[in-house]
C-alpha positions in Angstrom: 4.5 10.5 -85.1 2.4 8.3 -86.4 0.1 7.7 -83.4 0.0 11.1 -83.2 -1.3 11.6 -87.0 -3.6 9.1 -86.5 -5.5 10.1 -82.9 -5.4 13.9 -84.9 -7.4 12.4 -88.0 -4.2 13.6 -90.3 -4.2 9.8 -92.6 -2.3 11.7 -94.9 0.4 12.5 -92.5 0.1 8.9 -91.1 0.1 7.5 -94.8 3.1 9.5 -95.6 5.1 7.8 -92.4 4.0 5.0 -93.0 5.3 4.5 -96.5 8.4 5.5 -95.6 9.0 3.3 -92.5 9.3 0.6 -95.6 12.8 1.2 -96.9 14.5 0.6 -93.8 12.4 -2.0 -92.0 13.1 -3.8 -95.3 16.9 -3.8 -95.1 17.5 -4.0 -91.8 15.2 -7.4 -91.9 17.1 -8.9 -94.9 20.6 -8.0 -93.0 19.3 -9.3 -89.7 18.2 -12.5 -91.3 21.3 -13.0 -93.5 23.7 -13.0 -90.1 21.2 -15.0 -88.4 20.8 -17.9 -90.7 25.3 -17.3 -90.5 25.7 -16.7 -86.7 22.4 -18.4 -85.6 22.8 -15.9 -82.5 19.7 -15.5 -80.3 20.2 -11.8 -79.8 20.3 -11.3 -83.7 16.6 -13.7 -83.9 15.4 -11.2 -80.9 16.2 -8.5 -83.2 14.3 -10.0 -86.1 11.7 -10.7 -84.1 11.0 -7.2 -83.0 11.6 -5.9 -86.8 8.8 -7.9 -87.4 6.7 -6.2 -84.3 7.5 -3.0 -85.6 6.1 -3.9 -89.4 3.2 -5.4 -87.6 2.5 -1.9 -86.0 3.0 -0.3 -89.2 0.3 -2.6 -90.8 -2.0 -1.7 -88.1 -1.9 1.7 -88.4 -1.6 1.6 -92.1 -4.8 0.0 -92.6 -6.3 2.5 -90.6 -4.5 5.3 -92.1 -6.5 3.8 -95.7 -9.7 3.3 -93.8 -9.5 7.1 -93.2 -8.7 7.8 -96.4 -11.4 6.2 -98.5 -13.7 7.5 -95.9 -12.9 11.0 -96.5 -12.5 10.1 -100.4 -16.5 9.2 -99.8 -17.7 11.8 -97.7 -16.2 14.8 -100.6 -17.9 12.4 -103.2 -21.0 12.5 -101.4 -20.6 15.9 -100.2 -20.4 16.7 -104.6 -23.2 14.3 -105.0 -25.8 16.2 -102.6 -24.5 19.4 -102.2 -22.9 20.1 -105.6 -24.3 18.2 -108.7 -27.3 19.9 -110.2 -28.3 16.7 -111.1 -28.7 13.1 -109.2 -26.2 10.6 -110.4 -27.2 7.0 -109.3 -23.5 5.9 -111.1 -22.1 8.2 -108.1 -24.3 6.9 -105.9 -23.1 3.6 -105.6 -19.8 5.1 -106.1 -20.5 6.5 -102.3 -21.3 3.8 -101.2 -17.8 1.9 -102.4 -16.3 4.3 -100.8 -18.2 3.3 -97.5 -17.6 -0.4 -98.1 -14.0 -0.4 -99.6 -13.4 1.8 -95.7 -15.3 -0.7 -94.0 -12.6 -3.4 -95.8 -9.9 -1.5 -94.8 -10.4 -1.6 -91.8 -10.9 -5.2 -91.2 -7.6 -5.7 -93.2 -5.1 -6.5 -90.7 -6.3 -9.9 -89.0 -6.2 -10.4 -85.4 -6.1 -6.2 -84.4 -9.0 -4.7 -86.8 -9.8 -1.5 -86.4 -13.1 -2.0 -85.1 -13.4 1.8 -84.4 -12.8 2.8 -88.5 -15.0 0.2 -89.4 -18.2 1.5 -87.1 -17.4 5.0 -88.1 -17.5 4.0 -92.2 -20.6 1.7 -91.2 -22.3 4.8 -89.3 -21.5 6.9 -92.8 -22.5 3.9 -94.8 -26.3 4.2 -92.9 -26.9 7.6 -92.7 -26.5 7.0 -96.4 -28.9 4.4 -96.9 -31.3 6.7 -94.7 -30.9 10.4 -96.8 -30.1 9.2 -100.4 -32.1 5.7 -100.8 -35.2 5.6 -97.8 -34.1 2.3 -97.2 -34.4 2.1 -93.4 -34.0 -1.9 -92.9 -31.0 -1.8 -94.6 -29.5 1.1 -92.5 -31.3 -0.2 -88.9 -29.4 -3.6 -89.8 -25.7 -1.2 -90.4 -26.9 0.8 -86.9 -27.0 -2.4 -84.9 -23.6 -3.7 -86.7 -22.1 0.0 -85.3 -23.5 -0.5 -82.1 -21.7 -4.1 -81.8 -18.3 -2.3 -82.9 -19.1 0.0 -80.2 -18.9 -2.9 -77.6 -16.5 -4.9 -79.4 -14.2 -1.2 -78.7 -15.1 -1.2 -75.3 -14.4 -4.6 -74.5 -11.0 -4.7 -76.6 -9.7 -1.6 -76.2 -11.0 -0.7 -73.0 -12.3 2.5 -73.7 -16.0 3.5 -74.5 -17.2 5.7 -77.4 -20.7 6.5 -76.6 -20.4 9.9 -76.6 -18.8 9.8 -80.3 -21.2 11.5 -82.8 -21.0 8.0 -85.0 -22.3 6.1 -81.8 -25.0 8.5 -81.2 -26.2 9.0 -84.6 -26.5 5.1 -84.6 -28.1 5.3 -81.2 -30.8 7.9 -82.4 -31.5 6.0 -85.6 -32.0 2.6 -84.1 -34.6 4.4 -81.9 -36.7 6.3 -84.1 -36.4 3.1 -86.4 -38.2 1.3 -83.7 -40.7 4.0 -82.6 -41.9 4.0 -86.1 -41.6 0.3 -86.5 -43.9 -0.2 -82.8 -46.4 2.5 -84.8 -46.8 0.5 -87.8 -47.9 -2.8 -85.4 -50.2 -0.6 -83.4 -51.9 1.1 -86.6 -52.0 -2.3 -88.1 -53.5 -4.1 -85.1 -56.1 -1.9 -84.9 -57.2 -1.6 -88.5 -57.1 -5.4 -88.2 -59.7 -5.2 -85.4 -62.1 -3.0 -87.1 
């Protein structure tokens, strides 16, 4: 149920499962260990050791399920921040974009399995940012090439490609205009240098 919540975007769901996979993960690994340290039976330590797969799993997926989360918790605070707010709020600015890196966070949270895919999505939000609110195009080129290595750090770890993601191709499309401008400059500059 919980894959299922997570593949349909539903963290809340997820969040929800996950929470209460807790309670009984919890018990059974402080029974299984009690009558192991008694028995010392390998089938009981082959049963502790996949308790402790399972809570791995639930990690996992509960440090994406947050990722989500404080993604959408940014997006609706910049969604009020553009959209709704008669007036600019710099405070809420940078509020946005604590959202962006407390997702980004979250996502690199659980060790060895990150969710590289959350994290290029928040980073993708993060520069389109960067681009609408402050101008500052080096800072979001910089975040497009970081989403641009999660997108091959996906491919090559998961085994499954995300170009045709709108985060990858929003990335894609910035990094290219960012250099068309950038090969404009040098030629305007070049020549004014010449005359």
């Amino acid at each position: 149920a919980t894959i299922l919540a997570d593949e349909n975007e539903d963290w809340f769901t997820s969040l929800q499962i996950l929470t209460e996979m807790n309670y009984p993960i919890t018990i059974a690994n402080k029974s299984l260990k009690k009558y192991c340290d008694i028995t010392n039976v390998p089938m009981i330590q082959s049963c502790v050791d996949d308790i402790n797969d399972i809570k791995a799993f639930q990690l996992q997926y509960l440090c994406r399920a947050e990722s989500k989360q404080l993604l959408y918790n940014a997006n609706e605070l910049r969604s009020q921040l553009l959209f709704i707010n008669e007036e600019f709020s710099m405070d809420m600015a940078y509020n946005v974009i604590d959202g962006y890196c407390a997702s980004i966070l979250s996502a690199k949270a659980y060790g060895d399995k990150p969710s590289f895919e959350c994290e290029a999505i928040a980073t993708s939000a993060l520069s389109s940012f960067y681009i609408q609110v402050f101008k500052n195009e080096e800072r979001a080129h910089r975040l497009n090439l970081q989403v641009i290595q999660l997108a091959e750090s996906i491919t090559e770890y998961a085994h499954t490609t995300y170009y045709s993601k709108p985060w990858y191709q929003s990335a894609r499309q910035a990094i290219e205009e960012y250099r068309e401008k950038k090969a404009a400059y040098d030629i305007a500059r070049v020549q004014k240098e010449r005359e």
